[in-house]
ZATI-303017 format. One record per residue: residue in three letters; chain; x, y, z of N, C-alpha, C, O in turn. Coordinates in pm, whole numbers, plus 50000, padded with zeros to 5 digits. Example, Ala and Ser with C-alpha at 12.3 -4.5 7.8 and 13.67 -1.06 7.14 Angstrom:
- r  c  n.east  n.north  n.up  ca.east  ca.north  ca.up  c.east  c.north  c.up  o.east  o.north  o.up
- ALA  A  51319  49431  50780  51230  49550  50780  51320  49670  50780  51424  49668  50846 .
- SER  A  51285  49775  50708  51367  49894  50714  51290  50003  50787  51341  50114  50804 .
This chain:
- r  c  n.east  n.north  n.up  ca.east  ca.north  ca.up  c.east  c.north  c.up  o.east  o.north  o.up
- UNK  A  95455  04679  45128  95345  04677  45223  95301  04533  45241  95295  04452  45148 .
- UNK  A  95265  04503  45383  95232  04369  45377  95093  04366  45472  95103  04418  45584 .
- UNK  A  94993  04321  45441  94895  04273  45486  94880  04091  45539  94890  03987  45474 .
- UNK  A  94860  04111  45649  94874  03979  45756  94751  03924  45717  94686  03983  45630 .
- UNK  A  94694  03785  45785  94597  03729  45741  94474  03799  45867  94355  03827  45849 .
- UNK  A  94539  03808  45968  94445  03874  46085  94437  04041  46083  94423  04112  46183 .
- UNK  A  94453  04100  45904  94451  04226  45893  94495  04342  45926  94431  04447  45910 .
- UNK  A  94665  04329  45999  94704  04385  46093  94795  04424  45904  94789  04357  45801 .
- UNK  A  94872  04565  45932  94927  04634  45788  95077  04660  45826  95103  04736  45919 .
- UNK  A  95184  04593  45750  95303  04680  45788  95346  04724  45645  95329  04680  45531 .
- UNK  A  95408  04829  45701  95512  04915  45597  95587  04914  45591  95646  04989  45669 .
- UNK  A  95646  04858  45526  95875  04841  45529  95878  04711  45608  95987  04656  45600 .
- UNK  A  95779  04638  45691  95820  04551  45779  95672  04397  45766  95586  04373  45682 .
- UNK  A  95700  04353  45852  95618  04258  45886  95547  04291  46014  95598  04321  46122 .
- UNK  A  95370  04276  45973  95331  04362  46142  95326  04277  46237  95291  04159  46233 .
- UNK  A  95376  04363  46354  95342  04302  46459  95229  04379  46562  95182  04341  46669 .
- UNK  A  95211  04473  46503  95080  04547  46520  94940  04543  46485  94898  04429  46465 .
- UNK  A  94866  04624  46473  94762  04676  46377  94787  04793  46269  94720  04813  46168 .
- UNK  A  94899  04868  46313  95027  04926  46205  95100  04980  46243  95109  05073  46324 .
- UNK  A  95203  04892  46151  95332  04876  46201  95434  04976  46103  95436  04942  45984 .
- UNK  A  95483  05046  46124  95568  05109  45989  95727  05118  46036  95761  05161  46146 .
- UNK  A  95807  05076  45948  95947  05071  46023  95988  05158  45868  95985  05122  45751 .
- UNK  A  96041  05333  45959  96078  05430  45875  96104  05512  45950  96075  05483  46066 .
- UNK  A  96170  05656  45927  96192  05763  46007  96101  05885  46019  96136  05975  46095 .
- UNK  A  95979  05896  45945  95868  05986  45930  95690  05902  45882  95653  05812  45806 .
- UNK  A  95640  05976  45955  95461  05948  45919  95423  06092  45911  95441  06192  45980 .
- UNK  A  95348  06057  45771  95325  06224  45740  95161  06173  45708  95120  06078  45641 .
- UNK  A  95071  06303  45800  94932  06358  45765  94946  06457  45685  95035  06542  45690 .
- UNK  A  94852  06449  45602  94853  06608  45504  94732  06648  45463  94683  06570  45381 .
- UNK  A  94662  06744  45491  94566  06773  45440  94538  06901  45368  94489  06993  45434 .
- UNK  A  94563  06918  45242  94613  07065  45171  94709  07086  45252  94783  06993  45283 .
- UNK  A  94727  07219  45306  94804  07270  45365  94859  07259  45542  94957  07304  45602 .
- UNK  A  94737  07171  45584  94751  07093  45720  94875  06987  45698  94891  06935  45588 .
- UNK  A  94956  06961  45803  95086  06890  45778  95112  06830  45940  95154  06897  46034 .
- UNK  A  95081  06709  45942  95117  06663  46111  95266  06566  46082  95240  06446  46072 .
- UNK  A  95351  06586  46074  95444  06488  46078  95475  06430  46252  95464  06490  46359 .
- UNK  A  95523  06274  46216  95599  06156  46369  95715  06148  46328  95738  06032  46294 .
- UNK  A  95811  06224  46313  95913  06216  46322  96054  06170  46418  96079  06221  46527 .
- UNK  A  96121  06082  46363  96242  05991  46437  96393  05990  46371  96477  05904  46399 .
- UNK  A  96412  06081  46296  96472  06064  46193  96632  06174  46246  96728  06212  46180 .
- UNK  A  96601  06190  46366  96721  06297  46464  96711  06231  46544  96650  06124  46549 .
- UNK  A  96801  06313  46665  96809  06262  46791  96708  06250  46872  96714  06189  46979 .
- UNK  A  96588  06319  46819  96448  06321  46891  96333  06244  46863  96318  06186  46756 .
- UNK  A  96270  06241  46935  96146  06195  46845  96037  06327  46867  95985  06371  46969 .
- UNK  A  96028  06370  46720  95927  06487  46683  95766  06475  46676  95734  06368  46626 .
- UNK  A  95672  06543  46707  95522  06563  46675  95548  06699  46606  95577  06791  46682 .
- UNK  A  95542  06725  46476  95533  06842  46429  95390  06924  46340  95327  06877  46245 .
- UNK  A  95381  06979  46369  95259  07065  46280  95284  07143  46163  95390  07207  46156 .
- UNK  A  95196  07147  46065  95252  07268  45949  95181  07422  46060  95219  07534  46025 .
- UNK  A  95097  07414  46169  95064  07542  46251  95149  07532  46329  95227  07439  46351 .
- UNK  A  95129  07707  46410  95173  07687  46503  95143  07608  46629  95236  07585  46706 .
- UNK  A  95029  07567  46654  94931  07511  46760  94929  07408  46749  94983  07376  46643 .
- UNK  A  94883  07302  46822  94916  07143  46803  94751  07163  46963  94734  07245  47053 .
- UNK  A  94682  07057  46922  94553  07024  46995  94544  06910  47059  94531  06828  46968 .
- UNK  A  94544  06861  47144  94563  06720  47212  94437  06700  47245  94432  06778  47341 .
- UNK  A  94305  06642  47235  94183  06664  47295  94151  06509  47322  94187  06420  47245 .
- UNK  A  94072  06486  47452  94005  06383  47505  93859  06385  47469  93793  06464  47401 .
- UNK  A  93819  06242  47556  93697  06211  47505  93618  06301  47528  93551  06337  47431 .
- UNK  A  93600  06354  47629  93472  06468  47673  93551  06585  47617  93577  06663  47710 .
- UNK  A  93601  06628  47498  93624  06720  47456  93731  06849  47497  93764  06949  47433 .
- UNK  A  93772  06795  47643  93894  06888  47695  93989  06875  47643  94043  06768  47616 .
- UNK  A  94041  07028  47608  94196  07043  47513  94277  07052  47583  94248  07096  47694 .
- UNK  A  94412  07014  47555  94543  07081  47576  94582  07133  47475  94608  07059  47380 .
- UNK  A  94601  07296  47461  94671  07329  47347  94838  07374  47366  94876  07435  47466 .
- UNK  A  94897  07348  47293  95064  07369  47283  95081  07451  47182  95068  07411  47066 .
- UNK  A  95127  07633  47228  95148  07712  47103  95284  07750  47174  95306  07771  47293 .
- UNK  A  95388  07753  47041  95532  07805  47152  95508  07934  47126  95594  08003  47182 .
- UNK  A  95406  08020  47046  95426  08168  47071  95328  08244  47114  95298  08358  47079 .
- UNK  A  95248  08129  47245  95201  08156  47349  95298  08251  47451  95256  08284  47562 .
């Protein structure tokens, strides 16, 4: 991990961000809550440990994405 002098954080790398991570997964976890960024296939993944995934803006309007809608 490297911390820049203008506080910007990389992981595996040198940032050129505010964070930068050069890897094939970013994992949230919270108990049993699980958001993985996955790159690590031919895709690039947003995955959930639910079925539902919530996209919400500032004034509070959702998009929800359930595939067993």
């Amino acid at each position: 991990m490297t911390i820049a002098s203008n506080g910007f954080v990389g992981i595996g790398t040198v940032p050129a961000e505010a964070l930068h991570v050069v890897g094939n997964r970013i994992r949230l976890q919270n108990g049993v809550k699980v958001l993985d960024l996955r790159t690590d296939g031919g895709d690039i993944d947003i995955e959930t440990g639910t079925n539902s995934l919530f996209l919400r803006s500032a004034n509070n309007n959702k998009i929800i994405m359930n595939p067993d809608a």
